[in-house]
N, C-alpha and C positions, 0 to 999 in steps of 0.2 A: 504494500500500500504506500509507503515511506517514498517506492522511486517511481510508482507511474505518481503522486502526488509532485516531487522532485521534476520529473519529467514534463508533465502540466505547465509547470512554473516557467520553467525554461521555454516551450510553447509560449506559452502568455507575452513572456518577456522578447522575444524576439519579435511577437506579432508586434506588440506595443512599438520595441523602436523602427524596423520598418515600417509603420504605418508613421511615425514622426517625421523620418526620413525623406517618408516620399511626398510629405507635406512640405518640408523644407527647401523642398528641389522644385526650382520654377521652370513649368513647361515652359516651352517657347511662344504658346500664344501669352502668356503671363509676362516674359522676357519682352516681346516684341511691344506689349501695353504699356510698359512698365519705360522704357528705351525710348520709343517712337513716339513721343512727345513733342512737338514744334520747338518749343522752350530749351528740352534739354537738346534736342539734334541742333538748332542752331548755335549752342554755345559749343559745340565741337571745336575742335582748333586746327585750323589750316596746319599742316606741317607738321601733325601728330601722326606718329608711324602707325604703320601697319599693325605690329604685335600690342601696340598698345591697346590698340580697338577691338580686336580679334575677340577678345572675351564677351562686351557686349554682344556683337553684332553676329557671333560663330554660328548660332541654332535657326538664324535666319535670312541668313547670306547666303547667293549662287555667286561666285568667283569667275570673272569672265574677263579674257584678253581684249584689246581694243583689235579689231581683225585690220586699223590701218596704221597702228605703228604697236611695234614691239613695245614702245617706253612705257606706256600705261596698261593698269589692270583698273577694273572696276568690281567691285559688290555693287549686287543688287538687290537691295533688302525688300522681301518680298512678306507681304501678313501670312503667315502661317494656314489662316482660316481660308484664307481666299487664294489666295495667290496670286493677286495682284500685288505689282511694284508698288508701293510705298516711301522709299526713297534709294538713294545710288552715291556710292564715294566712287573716287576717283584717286587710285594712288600712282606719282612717280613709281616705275620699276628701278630705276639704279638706285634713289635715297628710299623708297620704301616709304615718303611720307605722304599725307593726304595734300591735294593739290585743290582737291574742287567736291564737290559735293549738291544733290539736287533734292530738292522735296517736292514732293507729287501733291500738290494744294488740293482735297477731294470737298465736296461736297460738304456743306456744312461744317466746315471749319471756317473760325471765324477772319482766315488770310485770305479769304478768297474776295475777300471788297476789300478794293485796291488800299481804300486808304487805311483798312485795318493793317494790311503789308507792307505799307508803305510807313505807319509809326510805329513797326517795330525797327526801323532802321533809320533813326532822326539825323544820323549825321552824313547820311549818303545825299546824295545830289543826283538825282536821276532825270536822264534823258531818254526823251522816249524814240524809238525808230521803227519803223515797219521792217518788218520780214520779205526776205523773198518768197514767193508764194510757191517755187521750185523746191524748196530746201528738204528731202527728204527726212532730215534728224530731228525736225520740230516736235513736241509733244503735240497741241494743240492751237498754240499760236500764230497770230499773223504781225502783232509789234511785239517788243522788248519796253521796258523800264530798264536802264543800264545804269551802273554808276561806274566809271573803269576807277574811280580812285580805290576802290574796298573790292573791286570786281563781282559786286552783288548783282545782278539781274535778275527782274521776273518778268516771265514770258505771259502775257494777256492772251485770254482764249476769243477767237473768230466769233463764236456764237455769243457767249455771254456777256463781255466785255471785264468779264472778272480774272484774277490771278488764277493761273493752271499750273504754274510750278515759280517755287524761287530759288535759286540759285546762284552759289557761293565759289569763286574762284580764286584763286592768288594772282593778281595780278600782273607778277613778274613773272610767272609762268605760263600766261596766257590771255588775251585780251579779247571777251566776247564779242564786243564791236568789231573789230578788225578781223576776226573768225569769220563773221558774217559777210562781209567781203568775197571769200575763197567759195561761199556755199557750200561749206563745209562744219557748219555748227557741231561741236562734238560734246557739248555739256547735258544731250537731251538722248534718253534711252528708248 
């Protein structure tokens, strides 16, 4: 009686800590809620490597080459639930560090009226410019809001006239106005 009672206990006590365990451990759609926040994604840091990031963003990142230059790799942070993109880094492949970075502004978030998007960035100066209407890489836009001094951009949608994504570059790495030139916009997945 002494060891199946003995035995019991030990039963109990393992159910008990894995059932704490698996309470402790955050799925990925819990990760992605938790992460993919407007607030905390934009205070990311230009120039913050790769392994530093890796821990957030590992349970809900596809890793994909740029197919027209070796230098760049991107994550594609996609919601677990859906499978829709959500947002996208951008990292140098020789320094490993983030270069650029985009958010997919969805529906009822409160960035998609311009000027909600526009005062979360009071010290940028943006200029607006139409799009080529050729440029395969757009999300859904036809102009940009540009500032090249901070290399923020948000791309306005055709239909709505509201923000479809914003997007954060390093300047000295790249200049979205002048991208736009070539018809080769590469900050849009």
């Amino acid at each position: 009686m002494f060891r199946n009672a003995a035995f019991l206990l030990l039963v109990i006590s393992i159910t008990a800590c894995a059932g704490r365990s698996a309470k402790s451990v955050i799925s990925p759609e819990g990760a992605f809620d938790e992460i993919m926040k407007f607030d905390r994604f934009a205070a990311i840091q230009l120039g913050a490597t790769k392994s530093a990031l890796v821990a957030s963003f590992d349970s809900f990142k596809t890793e994909m080459s740029n197919p027209t230059t070796s230098e760049e790799t991107y994550w594609i942070l996609r919601d677990p639930r859906t499978g829709y993109q959500k947002a996208a880094l951008t990292f140098d492949e020789h320094t490993q560090s983030l270069v650029g970075k985009i958010w997919i502004v969805r529906e009822g978030e409160p960035e998609r009226a311009q000027n909600v998007a526009r005062a979360r960035f009071t010290q940028a100066t943006f200029v607006t410019r139409d799009l080529p209407s050729r440029n395969p890489h757009l999300l859904y836009g036809d102009r940009i809001l540009t500032d090249e001094k901070s290399g923020i951009t948000m791309e306005i949608s055709k239909q709505t006239d509201e923000v479809s994504s914003i997007q954060w570059y390093d300047p000295s790495y790249r200049s979205p106005a002048r991208d736009l030139g070539d018809q080769k916009s590469q900050y849009t997945f």
